[in-house]
Backbone bond lengths (Angstrom), bond angles and torsions (degrees), N, CA, C in turn:
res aa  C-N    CA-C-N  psi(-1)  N-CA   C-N-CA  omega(-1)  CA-C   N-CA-C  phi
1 X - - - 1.445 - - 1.519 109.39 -
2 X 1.242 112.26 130.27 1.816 121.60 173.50 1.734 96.13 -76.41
3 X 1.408 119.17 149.39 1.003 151.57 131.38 1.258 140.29 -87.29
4 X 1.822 131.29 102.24 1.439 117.37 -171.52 1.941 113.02 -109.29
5 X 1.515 103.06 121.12 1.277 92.78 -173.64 1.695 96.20 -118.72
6 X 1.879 112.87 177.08 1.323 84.88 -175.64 2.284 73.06 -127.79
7 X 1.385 98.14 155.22 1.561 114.31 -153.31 2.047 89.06 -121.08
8 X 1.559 106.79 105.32 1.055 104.49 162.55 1.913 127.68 -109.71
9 X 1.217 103.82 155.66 1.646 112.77 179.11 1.626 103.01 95.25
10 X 1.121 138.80 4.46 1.598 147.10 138.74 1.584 109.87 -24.90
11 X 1.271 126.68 116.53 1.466 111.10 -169.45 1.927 88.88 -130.33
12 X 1.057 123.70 -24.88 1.716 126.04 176.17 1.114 127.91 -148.71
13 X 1.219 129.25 -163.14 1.906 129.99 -173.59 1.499 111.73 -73.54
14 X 1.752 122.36 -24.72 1.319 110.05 175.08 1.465 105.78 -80.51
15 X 1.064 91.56 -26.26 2.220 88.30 -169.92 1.523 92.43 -66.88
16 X 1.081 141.90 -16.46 1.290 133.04 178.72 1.610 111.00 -105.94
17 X 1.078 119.24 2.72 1.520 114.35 159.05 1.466 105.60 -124.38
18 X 1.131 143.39 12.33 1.545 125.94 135.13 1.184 139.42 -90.61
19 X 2.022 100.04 1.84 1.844 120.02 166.88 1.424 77.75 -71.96
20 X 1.289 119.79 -75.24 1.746 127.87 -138.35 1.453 108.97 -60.02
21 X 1.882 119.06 -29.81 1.432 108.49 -169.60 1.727 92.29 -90.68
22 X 1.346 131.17 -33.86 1.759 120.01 162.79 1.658 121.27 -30.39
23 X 1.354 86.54 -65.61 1.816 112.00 -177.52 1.741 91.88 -46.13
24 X 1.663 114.98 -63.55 1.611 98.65 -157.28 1.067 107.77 -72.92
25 X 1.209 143.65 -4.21 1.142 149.39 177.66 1.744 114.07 -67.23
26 X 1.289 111.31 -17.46 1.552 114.49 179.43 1.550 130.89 -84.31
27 X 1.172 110.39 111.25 1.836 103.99 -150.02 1.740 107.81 -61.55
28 X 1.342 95.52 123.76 1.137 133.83 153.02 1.804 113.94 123.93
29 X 1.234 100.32 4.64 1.428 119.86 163.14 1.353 104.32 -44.24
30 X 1.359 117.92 118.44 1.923 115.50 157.29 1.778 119.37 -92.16
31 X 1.349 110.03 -41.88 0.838 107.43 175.68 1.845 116.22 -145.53
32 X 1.305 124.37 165.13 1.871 116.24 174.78 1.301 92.85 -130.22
33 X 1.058 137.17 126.95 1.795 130.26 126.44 1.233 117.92 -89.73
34 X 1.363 118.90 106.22 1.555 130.91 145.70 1.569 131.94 -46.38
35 X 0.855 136.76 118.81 1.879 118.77 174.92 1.999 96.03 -119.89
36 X 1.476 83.88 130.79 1.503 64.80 177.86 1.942 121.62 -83.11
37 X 1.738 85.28 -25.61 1.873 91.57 163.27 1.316 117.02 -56.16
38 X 1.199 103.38 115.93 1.709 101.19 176.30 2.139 125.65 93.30
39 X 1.457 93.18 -7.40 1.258 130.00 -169.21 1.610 97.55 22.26
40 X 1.182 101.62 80.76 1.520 111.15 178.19 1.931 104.47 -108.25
41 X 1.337 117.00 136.83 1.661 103.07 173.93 2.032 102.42 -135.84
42 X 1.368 111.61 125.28 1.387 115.46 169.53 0.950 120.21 -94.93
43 X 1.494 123.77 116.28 1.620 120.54 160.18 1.025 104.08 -93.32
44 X 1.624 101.55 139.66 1.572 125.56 158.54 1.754 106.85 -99.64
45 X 1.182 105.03 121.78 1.620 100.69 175.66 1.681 113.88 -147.88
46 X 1.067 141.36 176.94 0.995 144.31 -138.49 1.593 106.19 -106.57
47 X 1.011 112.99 -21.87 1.984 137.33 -165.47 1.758 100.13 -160.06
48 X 0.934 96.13 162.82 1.729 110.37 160.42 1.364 117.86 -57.03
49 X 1.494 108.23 122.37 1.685 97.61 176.33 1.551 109.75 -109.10
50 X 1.773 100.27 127.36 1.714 93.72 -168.78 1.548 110.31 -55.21
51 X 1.432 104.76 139.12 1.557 114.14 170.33 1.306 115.81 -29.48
52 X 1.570 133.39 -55.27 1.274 147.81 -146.78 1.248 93.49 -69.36
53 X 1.422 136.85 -56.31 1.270 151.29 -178.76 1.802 110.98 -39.04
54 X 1.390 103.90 -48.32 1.302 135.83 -165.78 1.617 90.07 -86.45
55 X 0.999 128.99 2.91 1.714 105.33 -162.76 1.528 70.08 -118.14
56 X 1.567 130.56 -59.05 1.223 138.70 173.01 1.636 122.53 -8.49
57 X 1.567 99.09 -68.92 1.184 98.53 -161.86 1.713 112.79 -94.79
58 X 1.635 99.21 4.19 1.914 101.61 157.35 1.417 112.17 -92.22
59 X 1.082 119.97 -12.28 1.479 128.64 179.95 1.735 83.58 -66.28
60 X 1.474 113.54 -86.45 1.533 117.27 -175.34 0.976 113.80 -43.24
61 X 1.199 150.14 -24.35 2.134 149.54 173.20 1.519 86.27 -60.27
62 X 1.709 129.27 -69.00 1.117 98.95 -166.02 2.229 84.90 -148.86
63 X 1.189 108.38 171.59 1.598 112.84 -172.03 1.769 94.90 -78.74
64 X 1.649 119.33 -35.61 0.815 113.22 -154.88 1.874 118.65 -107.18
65 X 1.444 88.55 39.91 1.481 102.89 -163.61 1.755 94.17 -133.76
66 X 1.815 89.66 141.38 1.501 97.59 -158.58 1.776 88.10 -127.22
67 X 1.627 105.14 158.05 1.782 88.97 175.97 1.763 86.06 -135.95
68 X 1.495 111.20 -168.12 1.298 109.32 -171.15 1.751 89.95 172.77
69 X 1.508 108.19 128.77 1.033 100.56 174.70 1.345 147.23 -80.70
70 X 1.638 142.43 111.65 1.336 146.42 -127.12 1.897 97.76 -87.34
């Protein structure tokens, strides 16, 4: 199942690979694409991953990064 969230306060290419390596890090995650145009991020995961989890581990990528689901 895809997941579409939209990922704000992303300002370059690391802020978008320390959302995406947090995010894949959450079990049962298969895959994340981040874009930072448009700050759009897809999870592919195996089941539903509760939001809270997901709010979690963009909180930890960066303090100043907010997500919300698209």
């Amino acid at each position: 199942m895809i997941t579409n969230y939209t990922v704000t306060g992303m300002t370059c290419g690391h802020c978008v690979n320390h959302v995406t390596e947090e995010v894949s890090a959450l079990e049962g995650v298969q895959a994340v694409d981040v874009q930072l145009e448009g700050g759009t991020m897809a999870v592919t995961s195996d089941a539903e991953i509760d939001f809270a989890l997901i709010q979690e581990a963009v909180t930890e990528a960066g303090d100043d990064y907010t997500v919300a689901k698209a």
